[in-house]
PDB file with SEQRES, HELIX, SHEET and CRYST1 records, atoms N, CA, C and O in Angstrom:
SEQRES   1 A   87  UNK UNK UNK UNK UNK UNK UNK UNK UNK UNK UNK UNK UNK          
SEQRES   2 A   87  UNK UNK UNK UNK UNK UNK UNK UNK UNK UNK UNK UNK UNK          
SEQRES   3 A   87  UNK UNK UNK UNK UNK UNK UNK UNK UNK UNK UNK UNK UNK          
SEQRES   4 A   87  UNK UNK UNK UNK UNK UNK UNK UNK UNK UNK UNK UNK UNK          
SEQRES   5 A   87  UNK UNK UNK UNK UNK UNK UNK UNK UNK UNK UNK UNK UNK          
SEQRES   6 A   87  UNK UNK UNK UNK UNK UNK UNK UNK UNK UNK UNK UNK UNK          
SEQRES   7 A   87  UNK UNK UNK UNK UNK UNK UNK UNK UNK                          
HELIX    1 AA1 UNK A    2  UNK A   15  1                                  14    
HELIX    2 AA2 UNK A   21  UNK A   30  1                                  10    
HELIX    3 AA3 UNK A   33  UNK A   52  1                                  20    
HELIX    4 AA4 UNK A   54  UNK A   61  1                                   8    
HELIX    5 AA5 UNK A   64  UNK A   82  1                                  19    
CRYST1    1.000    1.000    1.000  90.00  90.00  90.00 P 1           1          
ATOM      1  N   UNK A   1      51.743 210.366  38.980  1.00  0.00           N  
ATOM      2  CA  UNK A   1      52.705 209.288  39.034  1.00  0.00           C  
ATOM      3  C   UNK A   1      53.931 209.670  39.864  1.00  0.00           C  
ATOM      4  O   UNK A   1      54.558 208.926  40.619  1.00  0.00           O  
ATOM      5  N   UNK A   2      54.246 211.406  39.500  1.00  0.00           N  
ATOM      6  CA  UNK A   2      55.547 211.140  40.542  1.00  0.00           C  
ATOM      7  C   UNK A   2      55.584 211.096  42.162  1.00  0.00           C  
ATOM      8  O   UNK A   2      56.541 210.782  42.869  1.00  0.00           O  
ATOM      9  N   UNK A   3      54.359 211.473  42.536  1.00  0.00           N  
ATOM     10  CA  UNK A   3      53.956 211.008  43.876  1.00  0.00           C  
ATOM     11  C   UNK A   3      54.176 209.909  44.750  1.00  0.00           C  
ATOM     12  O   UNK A   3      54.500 209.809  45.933  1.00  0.00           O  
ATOM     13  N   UNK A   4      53.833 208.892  43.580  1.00  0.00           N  
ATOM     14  CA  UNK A   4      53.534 207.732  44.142  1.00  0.00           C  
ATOM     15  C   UNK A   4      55.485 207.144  44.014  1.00  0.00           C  
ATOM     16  O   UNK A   4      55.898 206.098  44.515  1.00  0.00           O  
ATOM     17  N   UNK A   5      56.310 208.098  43.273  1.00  0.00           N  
ATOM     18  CA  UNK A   5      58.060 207.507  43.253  1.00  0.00           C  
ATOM     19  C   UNK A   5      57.965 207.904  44.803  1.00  0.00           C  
ATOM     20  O   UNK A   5      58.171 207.152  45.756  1.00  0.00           O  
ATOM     21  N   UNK A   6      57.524 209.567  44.844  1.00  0.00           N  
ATOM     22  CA  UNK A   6      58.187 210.174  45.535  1.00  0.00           C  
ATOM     23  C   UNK A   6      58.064 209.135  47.477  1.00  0.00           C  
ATOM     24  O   UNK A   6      58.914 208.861  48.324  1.00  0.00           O  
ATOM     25  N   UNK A   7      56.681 208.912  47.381  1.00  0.00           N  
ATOM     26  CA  UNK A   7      56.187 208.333  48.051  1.00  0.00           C  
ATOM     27  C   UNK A   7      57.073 206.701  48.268  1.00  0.00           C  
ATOM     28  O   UNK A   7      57.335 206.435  49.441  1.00  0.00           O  
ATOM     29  N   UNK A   8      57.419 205.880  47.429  1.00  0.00           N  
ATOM     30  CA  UNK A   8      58.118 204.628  47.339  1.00  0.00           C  
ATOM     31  C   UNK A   8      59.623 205.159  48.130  1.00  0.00           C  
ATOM     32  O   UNK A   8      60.087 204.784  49.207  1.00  0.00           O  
ATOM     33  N   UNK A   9      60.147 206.142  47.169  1.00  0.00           N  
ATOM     34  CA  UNK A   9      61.492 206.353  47.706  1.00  0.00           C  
ATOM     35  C   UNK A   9      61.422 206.837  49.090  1.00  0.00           C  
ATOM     36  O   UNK A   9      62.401 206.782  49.834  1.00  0.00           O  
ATOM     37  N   UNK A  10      60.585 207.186  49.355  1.00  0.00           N  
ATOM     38  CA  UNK A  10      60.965 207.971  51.379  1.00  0.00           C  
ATOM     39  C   UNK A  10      60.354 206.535  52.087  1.00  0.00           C  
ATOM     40  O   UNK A  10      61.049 206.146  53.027  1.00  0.00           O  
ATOM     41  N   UNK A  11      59.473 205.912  51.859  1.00  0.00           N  
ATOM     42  CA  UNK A  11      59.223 204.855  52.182  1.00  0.00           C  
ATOM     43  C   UNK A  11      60.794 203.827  52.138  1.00  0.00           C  
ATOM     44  O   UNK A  11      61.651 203.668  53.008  1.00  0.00           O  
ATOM     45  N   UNK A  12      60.670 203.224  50.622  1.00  0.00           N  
ATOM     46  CA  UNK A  12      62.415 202.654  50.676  1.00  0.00           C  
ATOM     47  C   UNK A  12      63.480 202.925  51.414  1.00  0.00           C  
ATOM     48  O   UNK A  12      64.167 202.106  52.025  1.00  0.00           O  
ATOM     49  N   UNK A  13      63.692 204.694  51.327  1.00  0.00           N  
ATOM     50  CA  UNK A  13      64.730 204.598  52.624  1.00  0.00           C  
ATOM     51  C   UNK A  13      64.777 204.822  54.214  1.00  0.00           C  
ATOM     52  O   UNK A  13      65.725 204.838  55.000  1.00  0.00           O  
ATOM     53  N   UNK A  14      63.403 204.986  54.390  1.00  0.00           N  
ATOM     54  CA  UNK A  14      63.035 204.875  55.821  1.00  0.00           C  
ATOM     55  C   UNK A  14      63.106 203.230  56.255  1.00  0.00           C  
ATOM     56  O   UNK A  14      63.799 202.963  57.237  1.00  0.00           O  
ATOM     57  N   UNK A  15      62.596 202.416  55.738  1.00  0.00           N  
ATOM     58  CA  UNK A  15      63.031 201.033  55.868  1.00  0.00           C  
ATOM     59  C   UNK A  15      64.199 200.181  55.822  1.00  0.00           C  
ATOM     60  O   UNK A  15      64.561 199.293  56.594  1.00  0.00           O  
ATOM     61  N   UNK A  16      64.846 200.748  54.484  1.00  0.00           N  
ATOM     62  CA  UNK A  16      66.336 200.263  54.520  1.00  0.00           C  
ATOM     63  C   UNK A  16      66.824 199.884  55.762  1.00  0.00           C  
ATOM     64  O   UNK A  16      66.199 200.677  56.466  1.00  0.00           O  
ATOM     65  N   UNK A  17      67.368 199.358  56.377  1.00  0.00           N  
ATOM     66  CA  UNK A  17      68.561 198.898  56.897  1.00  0.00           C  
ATOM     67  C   UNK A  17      67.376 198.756  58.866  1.00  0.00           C  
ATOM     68  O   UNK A  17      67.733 198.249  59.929  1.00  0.00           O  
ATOM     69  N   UNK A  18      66.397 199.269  58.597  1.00  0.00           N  
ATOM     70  CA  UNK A  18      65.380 199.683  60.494  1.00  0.00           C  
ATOM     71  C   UNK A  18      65.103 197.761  60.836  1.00  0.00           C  
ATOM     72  O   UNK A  18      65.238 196.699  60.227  1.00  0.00           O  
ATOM     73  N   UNK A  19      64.728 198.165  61.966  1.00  0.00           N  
ATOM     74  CA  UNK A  19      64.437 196.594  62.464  1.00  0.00           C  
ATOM     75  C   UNK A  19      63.231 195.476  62.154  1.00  0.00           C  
ATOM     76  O   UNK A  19      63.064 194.358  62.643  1.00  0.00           O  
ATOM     77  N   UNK A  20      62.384 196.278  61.059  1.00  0.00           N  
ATOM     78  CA  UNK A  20      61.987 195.736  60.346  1.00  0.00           C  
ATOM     79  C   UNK A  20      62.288 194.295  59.220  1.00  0.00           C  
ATOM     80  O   UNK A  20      61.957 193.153  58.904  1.00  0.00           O  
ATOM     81  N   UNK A  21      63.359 195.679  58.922  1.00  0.00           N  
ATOM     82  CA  UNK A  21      64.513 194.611  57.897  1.00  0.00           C  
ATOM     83  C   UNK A  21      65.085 193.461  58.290  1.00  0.00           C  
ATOM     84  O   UNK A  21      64.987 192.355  57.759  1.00  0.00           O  
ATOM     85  N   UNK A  22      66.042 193.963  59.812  1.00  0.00           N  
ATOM     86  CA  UNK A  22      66.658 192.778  60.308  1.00  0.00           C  
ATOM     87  C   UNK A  22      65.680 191.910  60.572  1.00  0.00           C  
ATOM     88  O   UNK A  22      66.037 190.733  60.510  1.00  0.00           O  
ATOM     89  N   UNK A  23      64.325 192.145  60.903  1.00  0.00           N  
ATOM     90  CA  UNK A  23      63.728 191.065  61.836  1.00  0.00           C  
ATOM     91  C   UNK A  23      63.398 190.160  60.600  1.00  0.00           C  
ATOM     92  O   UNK A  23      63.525 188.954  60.812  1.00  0.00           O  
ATOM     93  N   UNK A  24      62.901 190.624  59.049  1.00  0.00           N  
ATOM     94  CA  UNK A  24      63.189 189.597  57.808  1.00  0.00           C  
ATOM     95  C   UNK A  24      64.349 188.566  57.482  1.00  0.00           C  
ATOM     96  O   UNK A  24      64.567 187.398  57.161  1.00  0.00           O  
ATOM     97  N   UNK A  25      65.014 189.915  57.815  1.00  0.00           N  
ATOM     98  CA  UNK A  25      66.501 188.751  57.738  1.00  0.00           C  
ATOM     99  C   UNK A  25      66.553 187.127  58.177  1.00  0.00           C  
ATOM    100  O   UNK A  25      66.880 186.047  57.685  1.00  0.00           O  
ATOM    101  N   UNK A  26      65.707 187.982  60.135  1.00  0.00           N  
ATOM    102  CA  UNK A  26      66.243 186.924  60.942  1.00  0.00           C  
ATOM    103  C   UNK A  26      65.087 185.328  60.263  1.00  0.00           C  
ATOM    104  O   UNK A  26      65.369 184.133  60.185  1.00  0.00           O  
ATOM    105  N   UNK A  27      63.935 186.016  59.937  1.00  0.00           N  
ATOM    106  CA  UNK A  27      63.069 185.239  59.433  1.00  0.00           C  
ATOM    107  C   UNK A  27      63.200 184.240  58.041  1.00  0.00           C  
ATOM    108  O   UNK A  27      62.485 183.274  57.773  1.00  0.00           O  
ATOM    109  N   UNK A  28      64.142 184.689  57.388  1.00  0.00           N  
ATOM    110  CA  UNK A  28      64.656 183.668  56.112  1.00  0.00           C  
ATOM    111  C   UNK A  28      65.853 183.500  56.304  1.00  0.00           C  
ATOM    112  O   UNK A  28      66.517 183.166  55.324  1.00  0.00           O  
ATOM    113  N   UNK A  29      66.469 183.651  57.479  1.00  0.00           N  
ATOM    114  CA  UNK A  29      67.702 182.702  58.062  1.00  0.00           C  
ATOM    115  C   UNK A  29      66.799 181.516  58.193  1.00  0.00           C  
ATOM    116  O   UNK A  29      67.108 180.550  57.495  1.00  0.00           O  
ATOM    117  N   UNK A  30      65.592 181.389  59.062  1.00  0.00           N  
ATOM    118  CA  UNK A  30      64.901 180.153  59.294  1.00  0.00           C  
ATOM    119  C   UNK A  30      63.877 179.508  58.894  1.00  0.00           C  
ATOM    120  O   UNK A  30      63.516 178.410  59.316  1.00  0.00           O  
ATOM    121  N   UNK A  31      63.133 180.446  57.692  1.00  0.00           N  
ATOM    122  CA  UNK A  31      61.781 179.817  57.031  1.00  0.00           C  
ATOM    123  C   UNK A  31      62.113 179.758  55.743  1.00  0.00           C  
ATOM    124  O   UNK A  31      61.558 178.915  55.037  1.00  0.00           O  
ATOM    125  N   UNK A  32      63.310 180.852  55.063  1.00  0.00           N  
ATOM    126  CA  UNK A  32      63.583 180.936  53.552  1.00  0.00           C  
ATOM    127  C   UNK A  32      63.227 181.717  53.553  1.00  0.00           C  
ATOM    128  O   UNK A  32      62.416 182.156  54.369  1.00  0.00           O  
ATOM    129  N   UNK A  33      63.908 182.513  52.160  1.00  0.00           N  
ATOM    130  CA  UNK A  33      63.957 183.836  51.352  1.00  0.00           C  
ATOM    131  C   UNK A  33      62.284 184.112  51.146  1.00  0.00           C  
ATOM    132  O   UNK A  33      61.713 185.160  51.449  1.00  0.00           O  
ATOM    133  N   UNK A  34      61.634 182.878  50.541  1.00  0.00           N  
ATOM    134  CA  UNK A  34      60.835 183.204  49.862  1.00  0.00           C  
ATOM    135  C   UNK A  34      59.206 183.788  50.987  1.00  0.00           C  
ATOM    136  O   UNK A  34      58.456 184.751  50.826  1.00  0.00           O  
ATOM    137  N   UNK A  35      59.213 182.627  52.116  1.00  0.00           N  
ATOM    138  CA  UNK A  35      58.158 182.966  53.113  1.00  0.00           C  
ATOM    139  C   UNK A  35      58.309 184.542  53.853  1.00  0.00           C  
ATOM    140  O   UNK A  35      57.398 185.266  54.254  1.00  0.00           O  
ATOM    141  N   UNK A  36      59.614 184.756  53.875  1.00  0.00           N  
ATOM    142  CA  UNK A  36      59.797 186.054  54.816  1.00  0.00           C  
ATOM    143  C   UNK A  36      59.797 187.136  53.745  1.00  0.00           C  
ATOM    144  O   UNK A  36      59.771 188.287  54.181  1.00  0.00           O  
ATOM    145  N   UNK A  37      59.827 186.956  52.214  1.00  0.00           N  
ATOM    146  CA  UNK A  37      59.422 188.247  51.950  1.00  0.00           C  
ATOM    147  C   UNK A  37      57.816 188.217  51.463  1.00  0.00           C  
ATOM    148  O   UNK A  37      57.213 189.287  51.383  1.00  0.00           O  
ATOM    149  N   UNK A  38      57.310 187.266  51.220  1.00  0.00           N  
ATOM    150  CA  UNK A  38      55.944 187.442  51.553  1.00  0.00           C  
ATOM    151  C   UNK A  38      55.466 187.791  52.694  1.00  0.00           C  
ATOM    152  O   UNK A  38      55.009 188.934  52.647  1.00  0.00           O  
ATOM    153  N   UNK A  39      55.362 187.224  53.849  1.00  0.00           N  
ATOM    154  CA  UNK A  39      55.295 187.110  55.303  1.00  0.00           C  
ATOM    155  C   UNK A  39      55.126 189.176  54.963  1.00  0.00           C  
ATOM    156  O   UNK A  39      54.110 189.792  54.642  1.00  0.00           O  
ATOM    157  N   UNK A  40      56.269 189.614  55.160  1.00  0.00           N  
ATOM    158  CA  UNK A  40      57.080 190.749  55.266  1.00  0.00           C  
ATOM    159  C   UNK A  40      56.541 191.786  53.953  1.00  0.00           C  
ATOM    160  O   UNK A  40      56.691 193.001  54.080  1.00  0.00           O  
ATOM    161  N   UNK A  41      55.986 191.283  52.852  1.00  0.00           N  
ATOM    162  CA  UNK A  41      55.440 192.574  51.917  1.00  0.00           C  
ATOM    163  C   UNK A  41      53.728 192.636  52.585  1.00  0.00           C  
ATOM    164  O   UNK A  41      53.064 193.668  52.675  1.00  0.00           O  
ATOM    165  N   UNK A  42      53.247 191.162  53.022  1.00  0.00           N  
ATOM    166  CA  UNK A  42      51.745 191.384  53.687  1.00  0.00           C  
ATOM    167  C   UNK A  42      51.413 192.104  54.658  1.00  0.00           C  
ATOM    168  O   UNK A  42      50.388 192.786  54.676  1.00  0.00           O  
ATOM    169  N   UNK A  43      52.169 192.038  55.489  1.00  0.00           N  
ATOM    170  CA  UNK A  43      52.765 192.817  57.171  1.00  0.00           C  
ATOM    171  C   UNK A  43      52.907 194.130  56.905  1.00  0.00           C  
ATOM    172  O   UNK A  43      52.086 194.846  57.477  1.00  0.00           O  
ATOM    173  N   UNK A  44      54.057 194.915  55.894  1.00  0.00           N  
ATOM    174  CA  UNK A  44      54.044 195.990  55.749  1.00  0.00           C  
ATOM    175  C   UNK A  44      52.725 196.695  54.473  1.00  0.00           C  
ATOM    176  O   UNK A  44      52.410 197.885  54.463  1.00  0.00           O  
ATOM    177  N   UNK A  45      52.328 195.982  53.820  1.00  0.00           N  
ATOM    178  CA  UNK A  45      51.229 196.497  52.999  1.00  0.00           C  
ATOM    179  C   UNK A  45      49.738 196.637  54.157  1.00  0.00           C  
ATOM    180  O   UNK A  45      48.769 197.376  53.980  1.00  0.00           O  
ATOM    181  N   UNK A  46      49.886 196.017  54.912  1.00  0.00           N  
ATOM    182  CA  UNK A  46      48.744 196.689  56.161  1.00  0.00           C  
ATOM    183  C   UNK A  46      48.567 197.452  56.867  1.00  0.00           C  
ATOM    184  O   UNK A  46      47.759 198.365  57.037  1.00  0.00           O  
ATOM    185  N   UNK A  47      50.003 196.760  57.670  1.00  0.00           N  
ATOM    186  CA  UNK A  47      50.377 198.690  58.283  1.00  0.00           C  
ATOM    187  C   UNK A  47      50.594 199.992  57.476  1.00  0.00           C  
ATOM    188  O   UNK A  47      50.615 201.144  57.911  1.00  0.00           O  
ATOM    189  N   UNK A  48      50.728 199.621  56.387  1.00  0.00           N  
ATOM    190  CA  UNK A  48      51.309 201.235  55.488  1.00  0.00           C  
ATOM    191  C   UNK A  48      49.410 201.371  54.852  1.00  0.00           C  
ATOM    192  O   UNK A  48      48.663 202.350  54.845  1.00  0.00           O  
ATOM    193  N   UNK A  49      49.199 200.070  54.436  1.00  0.00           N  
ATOM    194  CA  UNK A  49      46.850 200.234  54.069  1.00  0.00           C  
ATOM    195  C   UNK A  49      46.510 201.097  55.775  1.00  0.00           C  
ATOM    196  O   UNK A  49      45.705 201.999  55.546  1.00  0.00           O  
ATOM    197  N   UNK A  50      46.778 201.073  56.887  1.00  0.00           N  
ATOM    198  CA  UNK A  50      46.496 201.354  58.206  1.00  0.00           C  
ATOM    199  C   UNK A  50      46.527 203.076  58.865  1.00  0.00           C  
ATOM    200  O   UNK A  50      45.810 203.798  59.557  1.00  0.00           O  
ATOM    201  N   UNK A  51      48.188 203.164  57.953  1.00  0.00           N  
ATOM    202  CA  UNK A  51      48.767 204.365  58.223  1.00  0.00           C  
ATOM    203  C   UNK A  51      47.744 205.300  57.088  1.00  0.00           C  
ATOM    204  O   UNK A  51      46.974 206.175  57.483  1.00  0.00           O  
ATOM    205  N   UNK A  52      47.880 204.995  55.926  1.00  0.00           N  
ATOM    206  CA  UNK A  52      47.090 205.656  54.769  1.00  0.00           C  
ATOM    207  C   UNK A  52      46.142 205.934  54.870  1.00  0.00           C  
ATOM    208  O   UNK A  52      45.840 206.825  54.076  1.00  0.00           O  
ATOM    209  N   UNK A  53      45.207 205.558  55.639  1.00  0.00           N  
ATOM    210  CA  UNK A  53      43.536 205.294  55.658  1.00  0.00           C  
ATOM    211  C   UNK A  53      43.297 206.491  56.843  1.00  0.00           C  
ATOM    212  O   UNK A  53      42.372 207.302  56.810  1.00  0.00           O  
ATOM    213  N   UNK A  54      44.342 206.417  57.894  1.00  0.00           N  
ATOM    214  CA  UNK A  54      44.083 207.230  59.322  1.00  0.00           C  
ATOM    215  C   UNK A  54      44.725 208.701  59.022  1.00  0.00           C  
ATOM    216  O   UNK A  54      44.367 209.772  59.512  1.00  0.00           O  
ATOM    217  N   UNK A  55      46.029 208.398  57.850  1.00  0.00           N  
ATOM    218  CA  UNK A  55      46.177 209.817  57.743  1.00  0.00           C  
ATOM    219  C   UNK A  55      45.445 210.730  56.307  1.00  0.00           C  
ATOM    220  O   UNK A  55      45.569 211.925  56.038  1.00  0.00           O  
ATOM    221  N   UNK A  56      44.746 209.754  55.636  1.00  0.00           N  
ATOM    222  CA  UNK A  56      43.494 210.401  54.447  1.00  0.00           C  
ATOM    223  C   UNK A  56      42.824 211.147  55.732  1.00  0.00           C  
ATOM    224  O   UNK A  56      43.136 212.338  55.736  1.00  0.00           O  
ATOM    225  N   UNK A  57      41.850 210.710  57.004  1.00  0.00           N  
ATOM    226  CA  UNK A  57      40.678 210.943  57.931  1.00  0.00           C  
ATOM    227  C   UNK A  57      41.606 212.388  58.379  1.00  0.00           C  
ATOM    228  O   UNK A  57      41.152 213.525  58.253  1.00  0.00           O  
ATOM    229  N   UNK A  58      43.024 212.063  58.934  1.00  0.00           N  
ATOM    230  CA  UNK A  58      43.430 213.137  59.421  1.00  0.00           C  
ATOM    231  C   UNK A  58      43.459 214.482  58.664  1.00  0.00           C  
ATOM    232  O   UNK A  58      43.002 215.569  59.016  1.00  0.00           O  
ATOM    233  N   UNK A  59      44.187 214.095  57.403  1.00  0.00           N  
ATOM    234  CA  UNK A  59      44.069 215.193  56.430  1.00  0.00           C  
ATOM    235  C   UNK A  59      42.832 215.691  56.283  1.00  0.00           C  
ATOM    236  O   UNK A  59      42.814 216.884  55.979  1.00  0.00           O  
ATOM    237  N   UNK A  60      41.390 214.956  56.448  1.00  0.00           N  
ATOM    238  CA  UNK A  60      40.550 215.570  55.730  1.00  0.00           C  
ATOM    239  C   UNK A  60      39.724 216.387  57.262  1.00  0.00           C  
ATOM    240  O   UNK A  60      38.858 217.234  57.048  1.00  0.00           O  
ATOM    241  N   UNK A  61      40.073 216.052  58.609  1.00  0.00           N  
ATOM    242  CA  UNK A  61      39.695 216.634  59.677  1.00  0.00           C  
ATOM    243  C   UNK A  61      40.841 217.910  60.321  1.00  0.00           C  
ATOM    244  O   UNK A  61      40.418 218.520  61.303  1.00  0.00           O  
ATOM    245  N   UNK A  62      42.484 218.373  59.700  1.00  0.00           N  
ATOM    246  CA  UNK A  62      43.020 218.914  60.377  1.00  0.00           C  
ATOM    247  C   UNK A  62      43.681 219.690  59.266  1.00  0.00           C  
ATOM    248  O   UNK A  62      43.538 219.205  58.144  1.00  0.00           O  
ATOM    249  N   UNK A  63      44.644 221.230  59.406  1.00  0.00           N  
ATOM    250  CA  UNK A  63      45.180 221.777  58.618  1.00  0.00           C  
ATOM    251  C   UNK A  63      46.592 221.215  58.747  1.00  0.00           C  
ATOM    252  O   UNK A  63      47.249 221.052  59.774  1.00  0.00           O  
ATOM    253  N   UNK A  64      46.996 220.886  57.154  1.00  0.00           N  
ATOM    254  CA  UNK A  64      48.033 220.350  56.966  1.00  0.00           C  
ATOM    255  C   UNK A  64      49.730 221.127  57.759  1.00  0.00           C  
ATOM    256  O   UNK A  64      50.788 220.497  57.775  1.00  0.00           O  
ATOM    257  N   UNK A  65      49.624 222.039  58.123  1.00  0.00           N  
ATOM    258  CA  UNK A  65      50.440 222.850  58.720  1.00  0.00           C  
ATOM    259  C   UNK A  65      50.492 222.163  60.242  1.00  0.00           C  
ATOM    260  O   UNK A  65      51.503 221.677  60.749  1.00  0.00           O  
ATOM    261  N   UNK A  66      49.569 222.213  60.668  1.00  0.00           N  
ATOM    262  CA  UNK A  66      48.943 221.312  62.115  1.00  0.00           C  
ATOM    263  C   UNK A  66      49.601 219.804  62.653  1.00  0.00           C  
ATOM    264  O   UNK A  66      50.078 219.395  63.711  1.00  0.00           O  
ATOM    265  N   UNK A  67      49.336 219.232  61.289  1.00  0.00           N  
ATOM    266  CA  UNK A  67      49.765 217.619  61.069  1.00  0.00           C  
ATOM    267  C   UNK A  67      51.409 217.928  60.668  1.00  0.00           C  
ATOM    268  O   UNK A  67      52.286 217.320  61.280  1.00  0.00           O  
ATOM    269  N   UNK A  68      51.704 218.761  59.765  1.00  0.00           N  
ATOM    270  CA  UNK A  68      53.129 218.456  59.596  1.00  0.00           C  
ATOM    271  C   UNK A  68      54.192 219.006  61.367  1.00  0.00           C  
ATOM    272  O   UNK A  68      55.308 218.658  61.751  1.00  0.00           O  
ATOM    273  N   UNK A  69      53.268 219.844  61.925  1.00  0.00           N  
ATOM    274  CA  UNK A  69      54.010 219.998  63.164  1.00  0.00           C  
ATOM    275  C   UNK A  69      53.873 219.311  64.301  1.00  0.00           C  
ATOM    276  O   UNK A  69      54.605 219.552  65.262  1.00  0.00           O  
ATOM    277  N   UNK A  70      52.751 218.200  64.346  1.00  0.00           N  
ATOM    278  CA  UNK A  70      52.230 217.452  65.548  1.00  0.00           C  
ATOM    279  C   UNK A  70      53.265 216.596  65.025  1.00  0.00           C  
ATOM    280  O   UNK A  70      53.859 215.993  65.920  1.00  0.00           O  
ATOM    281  N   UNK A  71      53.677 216.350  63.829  1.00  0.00           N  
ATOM    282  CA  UNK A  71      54.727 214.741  63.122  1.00  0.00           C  
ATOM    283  C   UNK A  71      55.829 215.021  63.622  1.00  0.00           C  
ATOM    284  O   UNK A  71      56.375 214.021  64.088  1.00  0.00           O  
ATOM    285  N   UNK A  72      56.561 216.209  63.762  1.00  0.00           N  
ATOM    286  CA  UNK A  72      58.175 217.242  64.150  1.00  0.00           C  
ATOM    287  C   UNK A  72      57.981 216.424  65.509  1.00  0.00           C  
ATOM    288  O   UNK A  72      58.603 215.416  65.845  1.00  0.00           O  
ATOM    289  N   UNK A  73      56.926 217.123  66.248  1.00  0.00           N  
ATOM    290  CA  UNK A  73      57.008 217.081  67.850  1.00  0.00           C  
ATOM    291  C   UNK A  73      56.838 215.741  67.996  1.00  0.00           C  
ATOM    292  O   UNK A  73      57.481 215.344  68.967  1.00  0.00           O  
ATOM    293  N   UNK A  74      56.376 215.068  67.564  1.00  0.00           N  
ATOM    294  CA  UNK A  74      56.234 213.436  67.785  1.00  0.00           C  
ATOM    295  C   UNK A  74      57.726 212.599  67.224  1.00  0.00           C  
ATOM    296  O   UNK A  74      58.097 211.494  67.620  1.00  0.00           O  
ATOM    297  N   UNK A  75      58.386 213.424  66.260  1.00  0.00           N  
ATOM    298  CA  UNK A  75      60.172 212.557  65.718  1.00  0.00           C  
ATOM    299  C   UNK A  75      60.600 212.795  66.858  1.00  0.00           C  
ATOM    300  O   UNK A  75      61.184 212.008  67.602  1.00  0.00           O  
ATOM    301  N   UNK A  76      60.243 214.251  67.112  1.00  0.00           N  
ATOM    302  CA  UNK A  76      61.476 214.715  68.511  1.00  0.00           C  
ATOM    303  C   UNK A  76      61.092 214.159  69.872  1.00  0.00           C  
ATOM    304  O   UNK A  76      62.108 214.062  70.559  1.00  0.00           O  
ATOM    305  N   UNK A  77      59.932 213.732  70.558  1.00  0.00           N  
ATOM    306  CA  UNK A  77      59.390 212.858  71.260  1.00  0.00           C  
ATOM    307  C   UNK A  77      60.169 211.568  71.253  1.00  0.00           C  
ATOM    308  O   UNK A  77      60.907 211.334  72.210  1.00  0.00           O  
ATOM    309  N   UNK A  78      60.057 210.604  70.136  1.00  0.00           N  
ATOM    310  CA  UNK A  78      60.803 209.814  70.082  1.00  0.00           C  
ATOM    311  C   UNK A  78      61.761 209.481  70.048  1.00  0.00           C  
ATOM    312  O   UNK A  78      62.010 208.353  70.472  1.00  0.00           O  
ATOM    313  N   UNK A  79      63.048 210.526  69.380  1.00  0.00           N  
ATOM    314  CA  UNK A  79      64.375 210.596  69.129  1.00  0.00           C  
ATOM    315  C   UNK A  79      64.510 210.762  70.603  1.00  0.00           C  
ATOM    316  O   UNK A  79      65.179 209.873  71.130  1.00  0.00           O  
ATOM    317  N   UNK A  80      64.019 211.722  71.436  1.00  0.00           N  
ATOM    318  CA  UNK A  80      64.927 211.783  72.837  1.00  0.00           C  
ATOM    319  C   UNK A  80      64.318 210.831  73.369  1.00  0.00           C  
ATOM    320  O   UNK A  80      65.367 211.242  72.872  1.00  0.00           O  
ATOM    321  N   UNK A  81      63.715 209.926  73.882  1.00  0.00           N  
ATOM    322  CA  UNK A  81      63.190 209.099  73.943  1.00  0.00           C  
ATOM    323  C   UNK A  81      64.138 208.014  73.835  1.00  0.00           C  
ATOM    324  O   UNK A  81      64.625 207.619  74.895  1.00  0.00           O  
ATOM    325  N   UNK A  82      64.701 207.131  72.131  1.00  0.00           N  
ATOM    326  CA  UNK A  82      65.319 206.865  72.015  1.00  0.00           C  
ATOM    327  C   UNK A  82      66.968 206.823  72.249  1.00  0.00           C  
ATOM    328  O   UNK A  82      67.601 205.776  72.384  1.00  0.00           O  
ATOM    329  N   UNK A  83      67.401 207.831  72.265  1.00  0.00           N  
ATOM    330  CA  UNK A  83      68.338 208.528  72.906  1.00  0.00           C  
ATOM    331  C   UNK A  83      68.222 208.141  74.876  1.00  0.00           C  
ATOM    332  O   UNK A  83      69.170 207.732  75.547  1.00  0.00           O  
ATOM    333  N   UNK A  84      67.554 208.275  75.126  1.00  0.00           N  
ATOM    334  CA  UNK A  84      68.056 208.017  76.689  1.00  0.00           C  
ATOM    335  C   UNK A  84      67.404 206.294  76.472  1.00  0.00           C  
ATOM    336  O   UNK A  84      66.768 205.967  77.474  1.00  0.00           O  
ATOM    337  N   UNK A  85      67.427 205.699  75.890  1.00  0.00           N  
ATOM    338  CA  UNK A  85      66.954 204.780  76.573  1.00  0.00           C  
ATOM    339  C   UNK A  85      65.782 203.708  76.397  1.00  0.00           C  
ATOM    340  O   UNK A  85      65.871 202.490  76.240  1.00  0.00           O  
ATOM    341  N   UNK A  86      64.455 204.678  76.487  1.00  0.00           N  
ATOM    342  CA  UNK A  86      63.362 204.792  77.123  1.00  0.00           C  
ATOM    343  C   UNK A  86      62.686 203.747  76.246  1.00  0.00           C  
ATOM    344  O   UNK A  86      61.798 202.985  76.630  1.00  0.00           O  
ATOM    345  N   UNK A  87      63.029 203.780  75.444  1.00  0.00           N  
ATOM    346  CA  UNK A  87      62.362 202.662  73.642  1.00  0.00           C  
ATOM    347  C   UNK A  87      62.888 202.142  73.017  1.00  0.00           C  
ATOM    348  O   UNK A  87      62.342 201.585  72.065  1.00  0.00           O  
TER     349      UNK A  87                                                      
END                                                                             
């Protein structure tokens, strides 16, 4: 069970406030509260069913040491990335 907190809470605050969020926002400014957080729990329960499914295959094809350092080089990929610009 505490997995699955631990798992909610890094999830929860990786989302908080990202453009995810705003783009809900912008979506029950104009459809209502209620369509955009459905809309918005279906959307992210696929991609996160998507992410889960590819990184079970990964885990069970690569050493976890491997994956936690291909994930580093891929934040830092993106952060500079982000940082100039580029995304």
């Amino acid at each position: 069970m505490k997995e699955i907190i631990y798992v909610f809470v890094a999830i929860f605050l990786a989302e908080l406030g990202d453009k995810t969020q705003l783009a809900t926002m912008a979506f029950a400014s104009k459809y209502g509260w209620a369509k955009a957080f459905v809309g918005a729990i279906f959307g992210l329960a696929l991609v996160n069913l998507i992410g889960a499914f590819i990184g079970d295959k990964i885990g069970d094809a690569l050493p976890i040491e491997l994956i936690h350092k291909g994930a580093g080089i891929l934040f830092i990929i993106f952060g500079i990335l982000m940082f100039f610009g580029k995304i």
